[in-house]
C-alpha positions as CSV (number, residue, x, y, z in Angstrom):
1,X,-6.2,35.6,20.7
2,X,-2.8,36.0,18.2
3,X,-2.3,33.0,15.9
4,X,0.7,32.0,15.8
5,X,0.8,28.7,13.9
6,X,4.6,27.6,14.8
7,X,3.5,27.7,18.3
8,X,1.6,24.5,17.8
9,X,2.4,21.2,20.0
10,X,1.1,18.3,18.2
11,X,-1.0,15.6,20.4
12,X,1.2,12.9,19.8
13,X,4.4,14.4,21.3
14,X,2.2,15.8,24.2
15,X,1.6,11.5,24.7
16,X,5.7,10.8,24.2
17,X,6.8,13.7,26.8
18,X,4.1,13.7,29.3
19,X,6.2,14.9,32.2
20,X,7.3,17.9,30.2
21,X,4.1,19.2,28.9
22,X,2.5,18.6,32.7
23,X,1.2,22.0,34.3
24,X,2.2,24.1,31.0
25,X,0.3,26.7,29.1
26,X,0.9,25.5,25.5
27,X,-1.1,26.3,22.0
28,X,-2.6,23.5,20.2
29,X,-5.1,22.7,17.4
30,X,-7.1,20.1,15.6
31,X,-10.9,18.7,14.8
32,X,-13.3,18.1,17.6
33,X,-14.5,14.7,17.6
34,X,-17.3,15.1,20.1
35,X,-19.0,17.4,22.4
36,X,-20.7,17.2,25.6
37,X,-22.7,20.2,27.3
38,X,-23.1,20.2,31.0
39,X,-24.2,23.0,33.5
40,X,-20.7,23.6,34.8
41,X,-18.4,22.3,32.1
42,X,-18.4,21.5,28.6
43,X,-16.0,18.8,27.6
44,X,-14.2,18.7,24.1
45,X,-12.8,15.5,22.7
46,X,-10.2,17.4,19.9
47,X,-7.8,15.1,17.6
48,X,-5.1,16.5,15.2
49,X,-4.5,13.4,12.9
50,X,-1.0,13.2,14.7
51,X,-2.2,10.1,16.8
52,X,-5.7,7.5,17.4
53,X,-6.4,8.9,21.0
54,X,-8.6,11.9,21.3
55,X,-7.4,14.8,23.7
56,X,-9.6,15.8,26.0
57,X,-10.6,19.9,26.8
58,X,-12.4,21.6,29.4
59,X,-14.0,24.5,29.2
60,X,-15.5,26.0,32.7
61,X,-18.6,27.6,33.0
62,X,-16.8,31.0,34.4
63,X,-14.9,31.5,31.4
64,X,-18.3,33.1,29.9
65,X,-17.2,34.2,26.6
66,X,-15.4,30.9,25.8
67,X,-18.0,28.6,27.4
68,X,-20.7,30.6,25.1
69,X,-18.8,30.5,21.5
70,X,-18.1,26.4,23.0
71,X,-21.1,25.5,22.9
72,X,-21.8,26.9,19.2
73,X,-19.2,24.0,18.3
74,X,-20.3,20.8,15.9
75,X,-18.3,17.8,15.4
76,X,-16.0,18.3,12.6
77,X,-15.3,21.8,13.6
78,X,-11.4,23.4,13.6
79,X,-9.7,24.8,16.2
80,X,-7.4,26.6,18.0
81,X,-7.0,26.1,21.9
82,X,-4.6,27.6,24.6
83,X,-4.4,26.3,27.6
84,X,-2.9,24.7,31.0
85,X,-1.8,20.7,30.5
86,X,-3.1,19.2,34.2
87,X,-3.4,15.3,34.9
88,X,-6.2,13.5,33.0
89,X,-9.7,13.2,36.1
90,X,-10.5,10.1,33.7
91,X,-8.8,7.7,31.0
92,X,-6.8,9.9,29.9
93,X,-3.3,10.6,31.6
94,X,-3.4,14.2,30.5
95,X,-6.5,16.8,29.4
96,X,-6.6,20.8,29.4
97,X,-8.4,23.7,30.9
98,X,-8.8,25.9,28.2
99,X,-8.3,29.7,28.8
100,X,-8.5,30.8,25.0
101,X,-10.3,29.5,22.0
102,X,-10.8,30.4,18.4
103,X,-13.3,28.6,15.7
104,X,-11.5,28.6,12.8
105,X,-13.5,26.5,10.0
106,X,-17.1,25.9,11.2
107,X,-19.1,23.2,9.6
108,X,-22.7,23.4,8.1
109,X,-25.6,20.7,9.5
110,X,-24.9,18.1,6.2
111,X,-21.2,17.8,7.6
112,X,-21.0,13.8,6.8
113,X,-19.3,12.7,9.9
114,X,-21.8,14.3,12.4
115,X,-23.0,10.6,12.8
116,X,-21.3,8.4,15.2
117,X,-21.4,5.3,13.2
118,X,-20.7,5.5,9.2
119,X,-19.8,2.3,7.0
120,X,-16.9,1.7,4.8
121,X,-19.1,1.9,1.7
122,X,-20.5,5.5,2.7
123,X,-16.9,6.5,3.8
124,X,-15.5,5.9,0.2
125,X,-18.0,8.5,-1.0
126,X,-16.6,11.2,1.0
127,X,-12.9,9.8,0.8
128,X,-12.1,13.8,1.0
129,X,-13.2,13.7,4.9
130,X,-12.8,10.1,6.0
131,X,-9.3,10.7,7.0
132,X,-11.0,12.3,10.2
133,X,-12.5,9.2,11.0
134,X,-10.4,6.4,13.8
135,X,-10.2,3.7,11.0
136,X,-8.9,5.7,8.3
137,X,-6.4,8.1,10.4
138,X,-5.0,4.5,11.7
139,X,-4.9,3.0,8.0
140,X,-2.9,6.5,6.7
141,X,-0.8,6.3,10.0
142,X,0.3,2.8,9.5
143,X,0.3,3.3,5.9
144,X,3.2,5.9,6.2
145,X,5.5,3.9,9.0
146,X,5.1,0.8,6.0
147,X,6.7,3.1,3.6
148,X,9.4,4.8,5.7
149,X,10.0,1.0,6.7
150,X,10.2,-0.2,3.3
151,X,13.2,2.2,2.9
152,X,14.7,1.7,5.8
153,X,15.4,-1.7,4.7
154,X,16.8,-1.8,1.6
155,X,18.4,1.8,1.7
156,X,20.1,-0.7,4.8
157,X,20.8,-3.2,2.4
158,X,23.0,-1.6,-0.2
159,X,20.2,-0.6,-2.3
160,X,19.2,2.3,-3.7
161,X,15.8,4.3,-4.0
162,X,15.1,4.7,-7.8
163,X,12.2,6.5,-9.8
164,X,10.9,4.5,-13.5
165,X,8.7,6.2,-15.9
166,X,5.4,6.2,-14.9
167,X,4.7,7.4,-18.7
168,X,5.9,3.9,-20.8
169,X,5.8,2.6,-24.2
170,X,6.2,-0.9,-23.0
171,X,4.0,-3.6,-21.1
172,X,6.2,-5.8,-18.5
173,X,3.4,-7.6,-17.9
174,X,2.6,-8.4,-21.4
175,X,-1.5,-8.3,-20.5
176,X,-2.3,-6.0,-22.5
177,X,-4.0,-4.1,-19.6
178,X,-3.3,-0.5,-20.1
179,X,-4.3,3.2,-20.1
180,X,-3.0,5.0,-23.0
181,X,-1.6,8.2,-23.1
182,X,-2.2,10.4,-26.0
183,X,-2.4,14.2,-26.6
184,X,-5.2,12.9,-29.8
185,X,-8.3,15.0,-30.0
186,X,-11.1,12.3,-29.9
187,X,-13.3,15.4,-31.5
188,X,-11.4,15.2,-34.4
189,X,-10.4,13.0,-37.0
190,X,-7.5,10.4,-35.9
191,X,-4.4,10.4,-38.1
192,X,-4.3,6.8,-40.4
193,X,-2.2,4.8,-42.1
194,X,-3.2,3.2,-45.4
195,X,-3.4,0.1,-43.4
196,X,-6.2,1.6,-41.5
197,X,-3.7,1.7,-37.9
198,X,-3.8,5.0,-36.3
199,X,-0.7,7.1,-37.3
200,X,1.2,7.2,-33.9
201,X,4.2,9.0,-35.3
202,X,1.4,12.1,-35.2
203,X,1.1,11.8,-31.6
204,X,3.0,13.5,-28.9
205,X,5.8,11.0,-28.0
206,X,5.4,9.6,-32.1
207,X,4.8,6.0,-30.6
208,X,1.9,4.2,-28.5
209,X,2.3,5.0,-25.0
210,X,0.6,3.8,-21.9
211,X,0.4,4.5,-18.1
212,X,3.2,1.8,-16.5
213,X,2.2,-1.6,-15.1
214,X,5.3,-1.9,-13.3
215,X,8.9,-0.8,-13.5
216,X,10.4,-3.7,-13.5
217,X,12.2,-3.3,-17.1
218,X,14.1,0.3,-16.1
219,X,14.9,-1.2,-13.0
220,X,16.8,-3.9,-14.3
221,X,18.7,-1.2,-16.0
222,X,19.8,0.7,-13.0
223,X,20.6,-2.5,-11.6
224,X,22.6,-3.2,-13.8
225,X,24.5,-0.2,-13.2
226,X,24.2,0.5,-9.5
227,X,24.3,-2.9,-8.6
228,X,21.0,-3.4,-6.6
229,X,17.6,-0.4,-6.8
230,X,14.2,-0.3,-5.7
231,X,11.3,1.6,-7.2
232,X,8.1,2.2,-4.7
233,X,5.8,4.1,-6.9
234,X,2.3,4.2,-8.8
235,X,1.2,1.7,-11.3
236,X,-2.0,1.5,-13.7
237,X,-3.7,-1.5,-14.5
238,X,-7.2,-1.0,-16.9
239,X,-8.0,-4.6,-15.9
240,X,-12.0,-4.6,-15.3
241,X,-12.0,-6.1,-11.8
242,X,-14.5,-5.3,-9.7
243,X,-13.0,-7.0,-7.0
244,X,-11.8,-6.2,-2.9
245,X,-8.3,-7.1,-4.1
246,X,-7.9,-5.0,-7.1
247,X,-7.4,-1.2,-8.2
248,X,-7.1,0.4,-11.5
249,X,-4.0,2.8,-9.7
250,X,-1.9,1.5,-6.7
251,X,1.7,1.7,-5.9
252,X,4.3,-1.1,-6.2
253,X,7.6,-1.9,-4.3
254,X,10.0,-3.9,-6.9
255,X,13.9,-4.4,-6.0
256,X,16.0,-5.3,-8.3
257,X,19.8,-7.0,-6.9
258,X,22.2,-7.6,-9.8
259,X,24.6,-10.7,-9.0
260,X,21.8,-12.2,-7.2
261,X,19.7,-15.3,-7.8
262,X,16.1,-16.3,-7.4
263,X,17.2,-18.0,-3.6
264,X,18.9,-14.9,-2.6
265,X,15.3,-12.6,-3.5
266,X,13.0,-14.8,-1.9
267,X,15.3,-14.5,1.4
268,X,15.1,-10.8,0.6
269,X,11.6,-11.4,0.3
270,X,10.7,-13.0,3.4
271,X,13.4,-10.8,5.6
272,X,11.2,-7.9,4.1
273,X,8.2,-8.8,5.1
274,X,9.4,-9.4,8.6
275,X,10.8,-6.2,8.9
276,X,7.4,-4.5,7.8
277,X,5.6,-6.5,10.7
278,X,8.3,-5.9,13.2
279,X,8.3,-2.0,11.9
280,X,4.3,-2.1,12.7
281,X,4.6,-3.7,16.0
282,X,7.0,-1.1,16.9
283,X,5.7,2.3,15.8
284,X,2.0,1.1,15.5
285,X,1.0,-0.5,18.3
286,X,-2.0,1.5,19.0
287,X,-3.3,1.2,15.1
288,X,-2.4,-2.6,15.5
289,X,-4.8,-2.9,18.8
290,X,-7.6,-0.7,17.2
291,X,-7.6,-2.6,13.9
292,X,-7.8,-5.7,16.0
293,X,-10.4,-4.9,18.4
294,X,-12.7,-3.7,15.0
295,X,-11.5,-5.4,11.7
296,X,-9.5,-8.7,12.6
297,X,-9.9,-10.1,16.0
298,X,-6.3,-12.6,15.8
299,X,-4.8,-10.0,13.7
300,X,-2.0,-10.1,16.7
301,X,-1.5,-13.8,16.3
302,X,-1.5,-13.9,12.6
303,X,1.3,-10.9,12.4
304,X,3.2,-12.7,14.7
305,X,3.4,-16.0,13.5
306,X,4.8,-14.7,10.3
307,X,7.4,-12.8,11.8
308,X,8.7,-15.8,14.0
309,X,8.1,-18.7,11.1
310,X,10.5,-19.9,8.9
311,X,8.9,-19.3,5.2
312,X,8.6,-22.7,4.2
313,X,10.3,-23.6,0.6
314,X,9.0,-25.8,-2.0
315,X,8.1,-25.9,-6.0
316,X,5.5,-25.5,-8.0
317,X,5.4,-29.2,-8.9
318,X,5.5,-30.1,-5.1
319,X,2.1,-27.9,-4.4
320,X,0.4,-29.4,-7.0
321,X,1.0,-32.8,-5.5
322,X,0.1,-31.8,-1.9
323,X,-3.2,-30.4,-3.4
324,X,-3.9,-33.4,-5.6
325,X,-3.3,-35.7,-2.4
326,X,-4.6,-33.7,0.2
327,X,-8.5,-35.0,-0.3
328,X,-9.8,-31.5,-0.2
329,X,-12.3,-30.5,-2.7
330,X,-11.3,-27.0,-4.3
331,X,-13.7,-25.1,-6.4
332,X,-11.3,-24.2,-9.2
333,X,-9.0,-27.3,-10.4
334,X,-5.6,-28.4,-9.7
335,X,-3.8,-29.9,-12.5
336,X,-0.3,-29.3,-13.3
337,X,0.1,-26.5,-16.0
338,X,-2.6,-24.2,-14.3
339,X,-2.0,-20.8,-12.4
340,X,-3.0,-22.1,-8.5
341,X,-5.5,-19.7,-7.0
342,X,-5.9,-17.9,-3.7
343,X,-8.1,-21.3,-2.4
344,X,-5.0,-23.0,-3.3
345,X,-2.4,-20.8,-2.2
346,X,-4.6,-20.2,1.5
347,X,-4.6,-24.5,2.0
348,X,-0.8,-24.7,1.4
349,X,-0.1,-21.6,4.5
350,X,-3.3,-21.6,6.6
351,X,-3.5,-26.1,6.7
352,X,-1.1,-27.6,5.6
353,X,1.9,-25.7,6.8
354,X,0.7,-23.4,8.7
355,X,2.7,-21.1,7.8
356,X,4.5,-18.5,4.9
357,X,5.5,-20.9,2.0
358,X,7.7,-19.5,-0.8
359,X,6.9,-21.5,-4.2
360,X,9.5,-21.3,-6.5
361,X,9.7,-23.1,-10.7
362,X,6.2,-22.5,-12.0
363,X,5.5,-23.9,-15.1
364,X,6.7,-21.2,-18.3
365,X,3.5,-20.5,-19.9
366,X,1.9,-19.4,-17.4
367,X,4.5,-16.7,-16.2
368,X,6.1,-13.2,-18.0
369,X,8.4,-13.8,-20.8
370,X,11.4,-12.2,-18.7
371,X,11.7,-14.9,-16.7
372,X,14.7,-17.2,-16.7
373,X,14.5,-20.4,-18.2
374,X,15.3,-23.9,-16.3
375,X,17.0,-26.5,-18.1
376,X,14.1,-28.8,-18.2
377,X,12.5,-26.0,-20.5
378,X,9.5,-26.4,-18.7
379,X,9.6,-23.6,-15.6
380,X,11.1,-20.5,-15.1
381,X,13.0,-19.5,-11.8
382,X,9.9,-18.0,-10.3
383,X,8.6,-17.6,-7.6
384,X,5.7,-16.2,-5.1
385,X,5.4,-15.5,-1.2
386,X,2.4,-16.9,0.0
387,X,1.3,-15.8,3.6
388,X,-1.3,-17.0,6.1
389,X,-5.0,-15.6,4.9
390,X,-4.0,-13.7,2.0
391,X,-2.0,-16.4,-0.1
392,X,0.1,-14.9,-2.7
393,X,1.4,-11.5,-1.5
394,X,5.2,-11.1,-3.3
395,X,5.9,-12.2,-7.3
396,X,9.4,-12.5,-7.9
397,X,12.2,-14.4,-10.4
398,X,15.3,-14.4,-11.8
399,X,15.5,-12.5,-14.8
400,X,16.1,-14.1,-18.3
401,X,19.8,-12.8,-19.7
402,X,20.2,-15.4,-22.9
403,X,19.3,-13.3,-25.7
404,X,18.3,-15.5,-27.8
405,X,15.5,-17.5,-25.4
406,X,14.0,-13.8,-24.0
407,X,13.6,-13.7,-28.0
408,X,11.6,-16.7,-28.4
409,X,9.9,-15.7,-25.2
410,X,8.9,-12.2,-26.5
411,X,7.9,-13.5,-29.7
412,X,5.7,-16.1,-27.8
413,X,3.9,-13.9,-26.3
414,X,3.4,-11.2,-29.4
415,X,5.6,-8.5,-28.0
416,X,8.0,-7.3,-30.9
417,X,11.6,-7.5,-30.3
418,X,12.4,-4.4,-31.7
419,X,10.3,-2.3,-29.6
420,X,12.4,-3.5,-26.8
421,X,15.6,-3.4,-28.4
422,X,17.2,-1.2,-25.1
423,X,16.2,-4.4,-22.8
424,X,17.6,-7.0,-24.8
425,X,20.6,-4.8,-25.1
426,X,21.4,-5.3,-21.7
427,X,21.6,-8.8,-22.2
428,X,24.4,-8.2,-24.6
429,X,26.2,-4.9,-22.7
430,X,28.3,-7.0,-19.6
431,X,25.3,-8.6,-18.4
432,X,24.7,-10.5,-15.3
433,X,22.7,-12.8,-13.5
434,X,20.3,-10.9,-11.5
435,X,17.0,-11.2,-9.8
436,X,13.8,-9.4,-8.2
437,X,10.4,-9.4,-7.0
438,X,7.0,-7.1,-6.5
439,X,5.1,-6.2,-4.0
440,X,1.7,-4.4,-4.0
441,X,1.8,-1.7,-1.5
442,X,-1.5,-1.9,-1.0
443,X,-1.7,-5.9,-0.6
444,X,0.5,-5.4,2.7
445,X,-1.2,-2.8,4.4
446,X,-4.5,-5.0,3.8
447,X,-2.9,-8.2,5.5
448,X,-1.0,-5.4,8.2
449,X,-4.4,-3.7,8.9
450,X,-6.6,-6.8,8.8
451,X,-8.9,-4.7,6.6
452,X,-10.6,-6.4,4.1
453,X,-11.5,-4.2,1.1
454,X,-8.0,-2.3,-1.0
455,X,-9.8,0.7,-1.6
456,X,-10.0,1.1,1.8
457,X,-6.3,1.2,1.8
458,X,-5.4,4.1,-0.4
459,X,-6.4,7.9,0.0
460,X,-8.6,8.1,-2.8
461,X,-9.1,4.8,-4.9
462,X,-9.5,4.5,-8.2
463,X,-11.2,1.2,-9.9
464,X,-13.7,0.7,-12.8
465,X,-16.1,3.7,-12.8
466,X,-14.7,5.6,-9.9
467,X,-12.4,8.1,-10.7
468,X,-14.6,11.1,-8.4
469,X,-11.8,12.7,-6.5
């Protein structure tokens, strides 16, 4: 049989435009799934990663040369199929009677998805194959219509798609949680100063530099400029968390809207995260039902009362009350001045609401120097999204523009000033009041998936020891 690859009809459009693929002779190819011998027939279940359903083929025992290099076939196996669409005998609307076949990548007997039932754990170890799987084609599939969503929206919105360092010699955060990036040979003798500090102005970029924690700072540049951007790229963290919530390298959303305040992000915020749920219920429904029936059996319920709540509003001071009064004993303590945790976060939305709250004016210590300082010196115009089982899942604020506080703010928290002498710049070149928020890619296609683990979230995840593919 000739190969001729642009011939190709992928599954999913064969599902969209039954009527027109009915009774045709068309090319198609993809992995087999599973296999099943009988005396007359042998039946194929093929998928190309286009779609969750499997596509059904027949091969009749009268087509003797295809029947016999069938039934050579092992699950995992690649191929390439001609044959006539007819209506589906079964389930499915639609199946084929093959006419031609070619094997094009056989697999050997330690293939590691002959098994019909694999865990999560095992399936991280072979991250290079587990795309195959039903779980993880849905998590990629829905995984790509979050990101085409995310610009959709605020391309829609007046603002546009940016691209920050992901090389930086700054840390937004101010943790002190980073990679560094040096061209230094560890084999050799490190360059010195007199003081014993390693010579940096020998390395490549002749300053420390680090792997970004966010892009937050640049983007407040361009914002400045363009008048509202948003970055949706990778971000490093060297934090030692072993934890399902955590990765050492994940990607971040962070819109930054010059003119804007911190009550017109968090209604960007919470009109985000609607359109993200609405975006899934429209162009995932399939993923949404598998997920559902697997992973999260009211995932359906909780999506839903998100997108039809109004995201309740109230401070930082106001929780802390609720949780004082509420006569619910908490295993980590709520006093005023403390960070409140995902126990916290999960009584405010899943009790005592019951539904997305947005926090705003947490206390200043506890919070990055850049954001803006209330009058009552004691919070900063923050705030953070909280949603139904997951708790926090957006940190925003309104920048800091004073010069002179972000000063005492850097200085509070050890960052010199002078190594940030471009952002505090901007507070002096026409500055403006202006405002943003993060969102960890990965964080919303957990809560959108109902799965539980991140690293079962991202292609190939990289945390504390694991760096194998």
């Amino acid at each position: 049989m000739e190969i001729v690859w642009s011939k190709r009809v992928r599954l999913k459009l064969i599902s969209q435009l039954q009527d027109k693929y009915l009774n045709q002779y068309i090319f198609i190819g993809g992995w087999v799934k599973s296999i099943r011998v009988s005396k007359n027939c042998i039946f194929v279940m093929l998928n190309d990663g286009s779609e969750l359903k499997d596509f059904q083929l027949i091969v009749d025992v009268k087509s003797t040369d295809v029947f016999a290099k069938t039934e050579t076939v092992l699950t995992g196996t690649s191929l390439w199929v001609k044959g006539k669409v007819v209506a589906g005998q079964g389930k499915q609307p639609l199946e084929m009677h093959v006419e031609e076949l070619e094997i094009i990548g056989g697999v050997p007997d330690d293939y590691p998805l002959q098994k019909k039932s694999t865990s999560l754990e095992f399936l991280r170890d072979v991250a290079h194959v587990r795309a195959r799987t039903n779980t993880f084609g849905a998590v990629f599939r829905l995984r790509h219509e979050m990101a085409m969503a995310t610009h959709q929206f605020f391309s829609a919105r007046g603002l546009f798609y940016i691209h920050t360092p992901i090389i930086s010699s700054s840390d937004c955060e101010g943790a002190g949680e980073l990679f560094r990036v040096t061209t230094f040979d560890p084999a050799h003798p490190i360059s010195k100063l007199p003081s014993g500090m390693v010579d940096y102005s020998k390395d490549y970029f002749g300053t420390p530099t680090f792997l970004a924690v966010s892009g937050q700072l640049e983007g407040e540049a361009l914002a400045l400029s363009l008048g509202g951007v948003y970055t949706f790229g990778p971000t490093f963290r060297s934090e030692n968390s072993h934890t399902s919530r955590h990765l050492s390298e994940f990607w971040m959303i962070e819109p930054e809207v010059a003119f804007a305040g911190l009550n017109e992000v968090a209604i960007l915020a919470a009109d985000y995260i609607k359109h993200l749920i609405n975006h899934a219920f429209l162009h995932c429904r399939e993923e949404l039902a598998f997920f559902e029936q697997h992973y999260k059996n009211d995932l359906t319920t909780v999506l839903e009362q998100v997108r039809n709540s109004e995201f309740r509003k109230i401070t930082y001071t106001e929780a802390v009350d609720i949780l004082k009064d509420c006569g619910k004993k908490f295993e980590h303590p709520v006093s005023w001045g403390l960070d409140l945790q995902s126990e916290h976060e999960r009584f405010l939305t899943d009790e005592y609401f019951q539904s997305p709250v947005i926090v705003t004016h947490y206390p200043k210590e506890i919070k990055a120097f850049y954001m803006r300082v209330e009058d009552d010196n004691k919070t900063v115009r923050a705030m953070d999204v909280l949603v139904p089982g997951v708790g926090e899942i957006i940190g925003g604020s309104e920048r800091e523009i004073r010069p002179n506080i972000l000063s005492e703010r850097m200085q509070g928290v050890g960052l010199k000033e002078e190594d940030y002498s471009w952002y505090m710049d901007l507070r002096r070149f026409g500055s403006v009041p202006h405002a943003g928020f993060g969102l960890g890619f990965e964080r919303v296609i957990m809560y959108i998936s109902g799965m539980s683990n991140i690293r079962d979230v991202i292609p190939f995840p990289r945390f504390p020891k694991s760096a194998k593919f």
